[in-house]
C-alpha positions in Angstrom: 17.5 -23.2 27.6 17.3 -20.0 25.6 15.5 -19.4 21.9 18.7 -20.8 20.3 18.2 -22.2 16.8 20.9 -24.9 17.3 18.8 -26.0 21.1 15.6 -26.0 19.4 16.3 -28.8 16.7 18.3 -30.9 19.3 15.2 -30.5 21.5 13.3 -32.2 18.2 15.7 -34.0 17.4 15.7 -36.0 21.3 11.5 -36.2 21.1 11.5 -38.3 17.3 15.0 -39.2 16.2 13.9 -41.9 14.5 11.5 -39.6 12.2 12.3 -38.7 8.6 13.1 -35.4 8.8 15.0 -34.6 4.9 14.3 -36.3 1.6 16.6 -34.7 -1.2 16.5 -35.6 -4.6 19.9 -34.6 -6.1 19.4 -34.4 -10.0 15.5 -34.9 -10.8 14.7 -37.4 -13.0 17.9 -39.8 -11.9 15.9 -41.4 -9.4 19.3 -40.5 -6.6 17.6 -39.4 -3.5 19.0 -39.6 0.2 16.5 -39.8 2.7 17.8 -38.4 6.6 15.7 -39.0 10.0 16.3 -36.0 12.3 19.0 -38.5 14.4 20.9 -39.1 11.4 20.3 -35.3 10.0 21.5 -34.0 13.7 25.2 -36.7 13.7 25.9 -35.2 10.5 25.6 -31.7 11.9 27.7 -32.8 14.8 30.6 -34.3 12.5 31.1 -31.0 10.2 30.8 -28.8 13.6 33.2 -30.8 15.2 35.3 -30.9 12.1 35.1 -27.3 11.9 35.7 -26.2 15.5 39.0 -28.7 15.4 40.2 -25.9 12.6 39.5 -22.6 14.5 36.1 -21.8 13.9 34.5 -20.7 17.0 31.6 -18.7 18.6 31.1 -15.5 16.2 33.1 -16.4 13.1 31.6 -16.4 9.8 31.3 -19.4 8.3 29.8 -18.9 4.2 27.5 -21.8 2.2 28.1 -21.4 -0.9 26.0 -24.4 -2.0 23.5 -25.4 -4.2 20.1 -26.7 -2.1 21.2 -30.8 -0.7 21.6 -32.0 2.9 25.1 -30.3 2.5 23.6 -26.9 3.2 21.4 -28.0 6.1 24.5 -30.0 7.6 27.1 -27.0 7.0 23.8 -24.6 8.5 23.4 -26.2 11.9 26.7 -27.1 11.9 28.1 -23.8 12.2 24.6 -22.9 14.9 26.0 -25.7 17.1 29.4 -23.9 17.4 27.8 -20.6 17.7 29.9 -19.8 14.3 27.4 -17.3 12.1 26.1 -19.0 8.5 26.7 -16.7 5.8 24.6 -16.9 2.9 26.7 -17.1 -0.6 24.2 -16.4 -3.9 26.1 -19.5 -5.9 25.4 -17.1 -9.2 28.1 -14.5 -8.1 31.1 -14.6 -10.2 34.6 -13.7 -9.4 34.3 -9.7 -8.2 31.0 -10.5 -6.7 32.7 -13.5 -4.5 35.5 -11.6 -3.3 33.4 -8.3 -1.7 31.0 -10.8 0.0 33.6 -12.9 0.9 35.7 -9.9 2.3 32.2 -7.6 3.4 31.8 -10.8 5.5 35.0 -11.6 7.1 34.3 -15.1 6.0 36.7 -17.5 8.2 35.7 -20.6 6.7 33.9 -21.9 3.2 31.7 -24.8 2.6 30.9 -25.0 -1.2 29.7 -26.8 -4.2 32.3 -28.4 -6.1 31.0 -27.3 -9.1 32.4 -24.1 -7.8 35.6 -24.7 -7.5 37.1 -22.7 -10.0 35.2 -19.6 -8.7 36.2 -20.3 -5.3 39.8 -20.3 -6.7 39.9 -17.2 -8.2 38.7 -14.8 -5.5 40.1 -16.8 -2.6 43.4 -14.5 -3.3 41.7 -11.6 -2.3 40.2 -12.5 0.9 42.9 -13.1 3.6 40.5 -13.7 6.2 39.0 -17.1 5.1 41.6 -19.8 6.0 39.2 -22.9 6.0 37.4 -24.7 3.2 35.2 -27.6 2.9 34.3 -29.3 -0.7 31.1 -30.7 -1.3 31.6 -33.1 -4.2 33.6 -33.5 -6.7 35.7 -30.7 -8.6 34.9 -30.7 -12.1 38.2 -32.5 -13.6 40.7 -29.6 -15.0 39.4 -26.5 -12.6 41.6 -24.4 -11.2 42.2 -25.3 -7.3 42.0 -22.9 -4.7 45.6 -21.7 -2.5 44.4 -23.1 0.1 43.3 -27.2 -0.4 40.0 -27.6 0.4 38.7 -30.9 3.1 36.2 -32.8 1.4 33.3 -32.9 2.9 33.5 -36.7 3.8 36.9 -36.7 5.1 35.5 -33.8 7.2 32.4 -35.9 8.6 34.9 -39.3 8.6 36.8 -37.0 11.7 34.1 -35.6 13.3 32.4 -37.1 16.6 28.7 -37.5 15.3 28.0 -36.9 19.6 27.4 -33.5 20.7 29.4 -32.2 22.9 29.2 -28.5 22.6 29.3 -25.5 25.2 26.4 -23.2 26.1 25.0 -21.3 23.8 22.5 -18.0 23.9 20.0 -16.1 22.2 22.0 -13.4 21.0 23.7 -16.3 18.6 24.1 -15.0 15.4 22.6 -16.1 11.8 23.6 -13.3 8.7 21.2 -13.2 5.9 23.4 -11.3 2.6 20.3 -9.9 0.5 21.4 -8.5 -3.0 17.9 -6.7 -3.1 17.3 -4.6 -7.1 20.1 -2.3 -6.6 23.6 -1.8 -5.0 26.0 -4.2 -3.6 24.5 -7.1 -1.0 24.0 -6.1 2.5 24.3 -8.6 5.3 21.1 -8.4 7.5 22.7 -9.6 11.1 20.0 -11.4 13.4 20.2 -12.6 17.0 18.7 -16.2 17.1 15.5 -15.2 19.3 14.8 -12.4 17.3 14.6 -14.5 13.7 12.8 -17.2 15.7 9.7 -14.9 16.3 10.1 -12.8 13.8 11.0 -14.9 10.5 9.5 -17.8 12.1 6.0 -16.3 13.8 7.5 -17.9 17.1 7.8 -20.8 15.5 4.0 -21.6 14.7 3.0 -22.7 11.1 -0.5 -22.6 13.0 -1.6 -21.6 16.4 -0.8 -19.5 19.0 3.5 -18.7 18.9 5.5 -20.7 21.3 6.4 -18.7 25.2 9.0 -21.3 26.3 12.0 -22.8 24.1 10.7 -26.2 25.9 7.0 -25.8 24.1 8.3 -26.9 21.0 9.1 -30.6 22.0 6.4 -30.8 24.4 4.1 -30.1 21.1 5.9 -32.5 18.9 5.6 -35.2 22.1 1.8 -34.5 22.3 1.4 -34.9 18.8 0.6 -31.1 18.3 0.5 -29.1 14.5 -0.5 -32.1 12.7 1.9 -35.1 14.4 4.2 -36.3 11.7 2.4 -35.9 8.6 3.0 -32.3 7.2 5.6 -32.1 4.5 7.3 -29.0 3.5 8.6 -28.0 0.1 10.7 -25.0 0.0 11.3 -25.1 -4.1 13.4 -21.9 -4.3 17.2 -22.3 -3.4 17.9 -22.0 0.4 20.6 -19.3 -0.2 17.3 -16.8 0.3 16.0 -16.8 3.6 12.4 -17.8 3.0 13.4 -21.3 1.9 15.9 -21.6 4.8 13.2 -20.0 7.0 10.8 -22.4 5.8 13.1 -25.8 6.8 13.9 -24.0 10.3 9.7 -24.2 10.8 9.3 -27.3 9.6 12.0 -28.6 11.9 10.4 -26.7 14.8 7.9 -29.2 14.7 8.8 -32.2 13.7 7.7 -32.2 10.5 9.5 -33.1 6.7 11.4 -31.4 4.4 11.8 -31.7 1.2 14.2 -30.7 -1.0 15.3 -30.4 -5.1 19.2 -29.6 -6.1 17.4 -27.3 -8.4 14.0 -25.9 -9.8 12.3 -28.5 -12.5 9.0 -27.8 -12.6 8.0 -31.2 -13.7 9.9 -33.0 -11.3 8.6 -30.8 -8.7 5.0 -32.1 -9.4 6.5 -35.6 -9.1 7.9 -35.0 -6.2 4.5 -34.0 -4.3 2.4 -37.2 -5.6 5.2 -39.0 -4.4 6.1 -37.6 -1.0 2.5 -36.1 -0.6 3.8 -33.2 0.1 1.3 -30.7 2.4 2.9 -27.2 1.6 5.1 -25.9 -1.3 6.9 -22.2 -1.5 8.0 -20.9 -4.5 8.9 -16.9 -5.5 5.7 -15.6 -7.9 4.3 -16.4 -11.5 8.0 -17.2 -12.6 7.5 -20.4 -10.5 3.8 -20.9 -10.8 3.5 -20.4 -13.8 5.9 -23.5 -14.8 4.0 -25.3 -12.5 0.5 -24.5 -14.7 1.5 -25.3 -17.6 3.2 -28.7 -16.6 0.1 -29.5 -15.0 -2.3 -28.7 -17.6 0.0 -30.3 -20.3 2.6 -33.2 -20.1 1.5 -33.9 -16.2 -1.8 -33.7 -16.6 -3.7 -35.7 -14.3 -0.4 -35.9 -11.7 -1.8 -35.9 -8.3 -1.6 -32.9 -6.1 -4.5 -33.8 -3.5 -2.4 -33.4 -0.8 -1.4 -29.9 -1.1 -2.9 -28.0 1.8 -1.0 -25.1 0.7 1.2 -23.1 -1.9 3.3 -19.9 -0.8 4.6 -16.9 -2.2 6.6 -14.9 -0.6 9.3 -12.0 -2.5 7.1 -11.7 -5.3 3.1 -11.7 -6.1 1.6 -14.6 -7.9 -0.9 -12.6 -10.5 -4.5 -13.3 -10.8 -4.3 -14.9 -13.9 -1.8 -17.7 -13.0 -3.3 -17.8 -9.5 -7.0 -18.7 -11.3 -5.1 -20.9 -13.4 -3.9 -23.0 -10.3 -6.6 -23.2 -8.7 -8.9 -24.4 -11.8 -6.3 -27.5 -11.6 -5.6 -27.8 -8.1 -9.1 -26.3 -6.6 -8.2 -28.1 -2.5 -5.1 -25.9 -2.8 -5.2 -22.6 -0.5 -2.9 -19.4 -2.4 -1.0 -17.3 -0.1 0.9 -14.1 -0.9 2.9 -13.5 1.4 5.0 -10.6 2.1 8.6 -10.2 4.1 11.6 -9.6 3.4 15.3 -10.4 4.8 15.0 -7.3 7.4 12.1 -8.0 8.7 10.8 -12.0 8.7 7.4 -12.1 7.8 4.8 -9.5 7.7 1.5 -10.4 6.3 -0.8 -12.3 3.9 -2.3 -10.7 1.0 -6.4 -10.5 1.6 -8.5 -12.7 -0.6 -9.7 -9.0 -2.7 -6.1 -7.8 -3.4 -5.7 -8.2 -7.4 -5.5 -5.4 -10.3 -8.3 -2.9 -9.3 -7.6 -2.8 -5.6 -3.9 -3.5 -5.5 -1.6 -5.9 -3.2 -4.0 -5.3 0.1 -1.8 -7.1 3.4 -3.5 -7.9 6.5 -0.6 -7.5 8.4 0.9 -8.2 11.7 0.2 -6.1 15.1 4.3 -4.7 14.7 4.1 -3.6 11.1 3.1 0.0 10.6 3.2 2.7 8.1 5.4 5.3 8.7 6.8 8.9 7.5 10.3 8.3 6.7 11.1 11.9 7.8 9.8 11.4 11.6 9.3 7.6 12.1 5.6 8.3 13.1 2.7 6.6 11.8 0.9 8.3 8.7 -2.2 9.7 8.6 -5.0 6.8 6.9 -4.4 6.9 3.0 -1.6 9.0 2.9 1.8 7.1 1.5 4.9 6.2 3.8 6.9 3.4 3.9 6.2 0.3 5.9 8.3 -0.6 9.2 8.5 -3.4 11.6 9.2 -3.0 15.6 10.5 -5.3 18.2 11.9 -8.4 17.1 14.2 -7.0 13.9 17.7 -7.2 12.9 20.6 -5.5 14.9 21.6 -3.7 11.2 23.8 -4.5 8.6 27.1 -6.0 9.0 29.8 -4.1 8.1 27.6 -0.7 6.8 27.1 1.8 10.3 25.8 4.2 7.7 23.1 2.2 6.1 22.0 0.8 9.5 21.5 4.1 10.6 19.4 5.0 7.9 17.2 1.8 8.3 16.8 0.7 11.6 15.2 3.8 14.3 14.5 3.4 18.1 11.0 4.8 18.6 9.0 4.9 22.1 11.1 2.7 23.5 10.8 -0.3 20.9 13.7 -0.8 17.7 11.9 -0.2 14.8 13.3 -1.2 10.8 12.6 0.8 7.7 11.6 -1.2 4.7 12.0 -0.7 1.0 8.0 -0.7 0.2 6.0 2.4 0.2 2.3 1.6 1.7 -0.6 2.9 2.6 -3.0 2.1 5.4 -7.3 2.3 5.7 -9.6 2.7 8.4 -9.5 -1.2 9.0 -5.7 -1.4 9.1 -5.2 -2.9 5.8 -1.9 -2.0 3.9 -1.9 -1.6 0.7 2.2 -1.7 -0.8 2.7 0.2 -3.9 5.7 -0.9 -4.3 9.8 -0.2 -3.9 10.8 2.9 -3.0 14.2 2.7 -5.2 12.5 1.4 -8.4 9.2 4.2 -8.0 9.7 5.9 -11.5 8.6 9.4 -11.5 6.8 10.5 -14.6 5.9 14.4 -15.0 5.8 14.7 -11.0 3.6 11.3 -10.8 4.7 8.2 -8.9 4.3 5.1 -10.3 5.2 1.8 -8.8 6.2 -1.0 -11.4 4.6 -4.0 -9.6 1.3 -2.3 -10.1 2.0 -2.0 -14.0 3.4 -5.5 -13.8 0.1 -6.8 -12.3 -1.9 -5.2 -14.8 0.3 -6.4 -17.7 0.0 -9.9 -16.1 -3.5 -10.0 -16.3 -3.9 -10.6 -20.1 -3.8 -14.2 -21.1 -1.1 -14.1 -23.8 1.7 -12.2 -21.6 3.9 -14.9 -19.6 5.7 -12.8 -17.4 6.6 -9.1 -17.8 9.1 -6.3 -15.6 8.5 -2.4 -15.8 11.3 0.0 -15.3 11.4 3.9 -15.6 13.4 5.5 -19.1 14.6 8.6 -19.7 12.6 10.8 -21.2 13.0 14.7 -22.2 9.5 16.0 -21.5 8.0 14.2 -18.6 11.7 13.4 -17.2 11.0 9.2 -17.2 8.4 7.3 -18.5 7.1 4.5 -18.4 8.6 1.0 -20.3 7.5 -2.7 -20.3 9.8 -5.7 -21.3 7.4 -8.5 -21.8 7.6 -12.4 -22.6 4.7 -14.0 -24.3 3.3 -17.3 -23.8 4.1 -19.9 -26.3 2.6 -19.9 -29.2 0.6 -16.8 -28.6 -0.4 -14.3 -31.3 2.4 -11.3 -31.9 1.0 -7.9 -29.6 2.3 -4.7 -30.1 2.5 -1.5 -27.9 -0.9 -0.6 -28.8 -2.7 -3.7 -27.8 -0.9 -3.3 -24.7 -2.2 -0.1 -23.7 -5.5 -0.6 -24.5 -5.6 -3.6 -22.1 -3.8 -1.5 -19.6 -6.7 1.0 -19.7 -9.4 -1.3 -18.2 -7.1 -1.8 -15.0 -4.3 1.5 -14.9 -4.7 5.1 -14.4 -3.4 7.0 -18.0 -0.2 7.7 -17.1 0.8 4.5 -15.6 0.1 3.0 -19.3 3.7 2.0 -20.6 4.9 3.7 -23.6 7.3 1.6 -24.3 7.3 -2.4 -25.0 10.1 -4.9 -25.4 9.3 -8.0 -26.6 11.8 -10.6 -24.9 12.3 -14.7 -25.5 13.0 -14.5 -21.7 12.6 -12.4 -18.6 15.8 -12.2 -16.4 15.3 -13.3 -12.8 17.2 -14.5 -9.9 17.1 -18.2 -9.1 14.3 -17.8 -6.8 11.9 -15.9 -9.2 13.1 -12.3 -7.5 13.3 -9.4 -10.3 16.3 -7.8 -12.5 15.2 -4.5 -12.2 18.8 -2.9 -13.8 18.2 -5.7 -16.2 14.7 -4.2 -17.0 15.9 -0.9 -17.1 18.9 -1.7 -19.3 17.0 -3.7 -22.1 14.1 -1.4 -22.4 16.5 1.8 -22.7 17.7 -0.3 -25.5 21.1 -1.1 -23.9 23.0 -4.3 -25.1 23.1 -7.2 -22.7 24.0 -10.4 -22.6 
């Protein structure tokens, strides 16, 4: 037995079938909920791999979910692992040119998608000869256009499939391909071998303790009761087309443990949800989650029940110190956790308990995260700026893109290192402080400035709700500084000048914006994750829609 994702879960799966492993709540508020023990979770797996190997897809095809979250994706996920096929991640907001360059970038053999996509599906499917297989999860919406090729519903799919097992060896160089649209350019797809995401993206495979050092530790732990017995119950609120909510159900699995799951983000069924399910950890993407969360609880669900909550994540965004003090003032037993990763490199670190405004996002990171010079790949001197890198367990590259994994991922004293987006620094103690992305660093009269920084500061007064920075053009200093802010219901107008002058407290002078735009909304991705060309667009006073 090997670190393979698809061995692992059996290996759970034959120490507590009987366990309840997934509760999904399809449309909040309906009361509809289906609730799966890992035995019944695992012979649905088996059904749609069977289904799908029985069409052609085999060891090293790509297989894309382009699904809403529901036990669909989590079936079509280890489905495909049990087959050694590679799951592709499909963001279910693409429209028709953004479908057919993913679906052709990633050689897609076979589909499993929402229904509610169907009309999508149909248009590009004419431009991507390579994907001869699709499975429909639902219903089509009654008058959409059908794809070429006629999709198998998903339950005629399971109805054929054996739900025993039944499948060939597999290895830890198995695939798993993580598309990541990132703030600019088209979506890369980050390619990782099994074992590598496993201690990388995973920690080994340890919520807590020390990381596994043999596949067969992980049931022997869930046999002796180990990381809590059954009891823990996992939340991964943002969809689980991003890796840190599919990341987070692969842990949970690891050990035994519940996941829960919401078709889609309501904040006040979310709250529901964990009094009801006493849920023990929840992740979510930044104040454009938490913030929902606050004001449910300190308005229409006040008084809802959160005692269980061990713990609340955040990882591809910072939760600000204002809605983070917020949280806490209502749910004090709750433990805050930025943490920071990305699709390249798994997880990296926590945020220390000073990071904020005035000192900046501080990490206590990992033993293989380092700052380096871009130029050379070597470590930087202690305060000076680089970006960070991770070494050993990373990514092979990008599929498809030679030139952008050369550019990215280094070999370096005998260990494969990746280059990430952020620039960093590093103290005496080892702490890293990110300033931010490289790409989006606006450079005003010869000075960098990173926009989370601003973003943080801007944050931090109590009538701004959320609020993206972005670099305009400007003809003396070359770019400067603009802020397109949403305020809080029902707060009192601000202008530009109150805005610097509580910018001053926190930001050096010329980090200050000199620009505001006041918006009814702040454009974000489904899981909370920044529009910076949206930013950029509306506060150069380009039309959007």
């Amino acid at each position: 037995m090997e670190f393979n994702l698809a061995d692992l879960f059996e290996s759970i799966v034959d120490t507590v079938p009987d366990r309840e492993a997934l509760v999904y709540v399809d449309h909040p508020g309906s009361g509809a909920e289906r609730r799966l023990t890992y035995a019944e979770l695992d012979r649905a797996a088996n059904r749609l791999a069977h289904h799908l190997a029985d069409h052609g897809i085999g060891p090293g095809q790509h297989v894309g979910l382009h699904l809403y979250n529901g036990v669909g994706y989590l079936q079509a996920l280890y489905a495909c692992l049990k087959i050694r096929a590679v799951p592709v991640n499909v963001n279910y907001r693409y429209v028709e040119e953004e479908l057919v360059y993913l679906y052709r970038d990633a050689d897609l053999a076979a589909l499993v998608f929402d229904a509610e996509f169907t009309a999508r599906v149909a248009a590009a499917l004419p431009r991507a000869p390579r994907l001869r297989h699709l499975v429909r999860v639902g219903t089509p919406p009654e008058g959409a256009r059908q794809p070429s090729i006629t999709p198998v519903a998903l339950a005629d799919a399971e109805a054929g499939g054996s739900p025993a097992r039944g499948f060939g060896p597999r290895s830890a160089d198995d695939r798993l391909v993580i598309y990541t649209g990132g703030t600019t350019g088209m979506p890369k797809g980050v390619m990782w071998r099994h074992e590598d995401l496993f201690f990388s993206g995973m920690g080994g495979g340890a919520p807590t303790g020390e990381p596994v050092r043999r596949p067969q530790e992980l049931a022997e732990r869930v046999a002796a009761g180990g990381e809590g017995g059954a009891g823990l119950v996992f939340f991964p609120t943002p969809p689980l087309m991003h890796g840190t909510s599919t990341l987070t159900a692969f842990i949970a699995f690891h050990f035994g443990q519940k996941v829960v799951l919401h078709r889609k983000y309501v904040p006040e069924e979310v709250l529901r949800t964990i009094e009801r399910e006493r849920v023990t950890s929840v992740s979510l993407v930044g104040d454009a989650m938490l913030r929902p969360l606050v004001d449910a609880l300190a308005g229409p669900l006040s008084g809802t029940d959160c005692s269980s909550l061990f713990a609340v994540s955040s990882s591809g965004a910072i939760l600000s110190e204002t809605v983070r003090a917020q949280f806490s003032a209502l749910v004090p037993g709750a433990l805050l956790l930025n943490n920071f990763g990305s699709s390249e490199s798994g997880f990296n670190g926590t945020a220390t308990a000073d990071s904020g405004p005035d000192k900046g996002f501080r990490l206590q990171v990992n033993a293989r995260t380092a700052v380096v010079d871009p130029a050379t790949n070597e470590p930087v001197p202690v305060g000076e700026v680089g970006r960070l890198a991770q070494r050993g367990h990373v990514p092979l590259g990008y599929y498809n893109d030679p030139k952008k994994t050369a550019e990215t991922f280094f070999e370096a004293h005998g260990e494969r290192w990746v280059l990430l987006g952020d620039m960093a620094t590093v103290d005496e103690a080892g702490i890293v402080t990110v300033l931010g992305r490289g790409s989006q660093c606006i450079n005003s009269g010869g000075e960098k400035i990173y926009p989370e920084e601003v973003e943080q500061a801007l944050k931090a007064h109590p009538d701004v709700y959320d609020a993206l920075v972005a670099g305009v053009p400007d003809e003396r200093w070359g770019n400067r500084v603009a802020a397109v802010v949403q305020l809080r219901p029902g707060a009192a107008p601000l202008d530009l000048a109150a805005i610097q002058l509580h910018c001053r407290a926190r930001l050096a002078g010329y980090k200050i914006p000199r620009a505001v735009v006041f918006t009814d909304h702040i454009r974000r991705s489904p899981s909370g994750k920044a529009d910076y060309r949206w930013a950029k667009a509306v506060a150069a006073g380009e039309r959007t829609a």
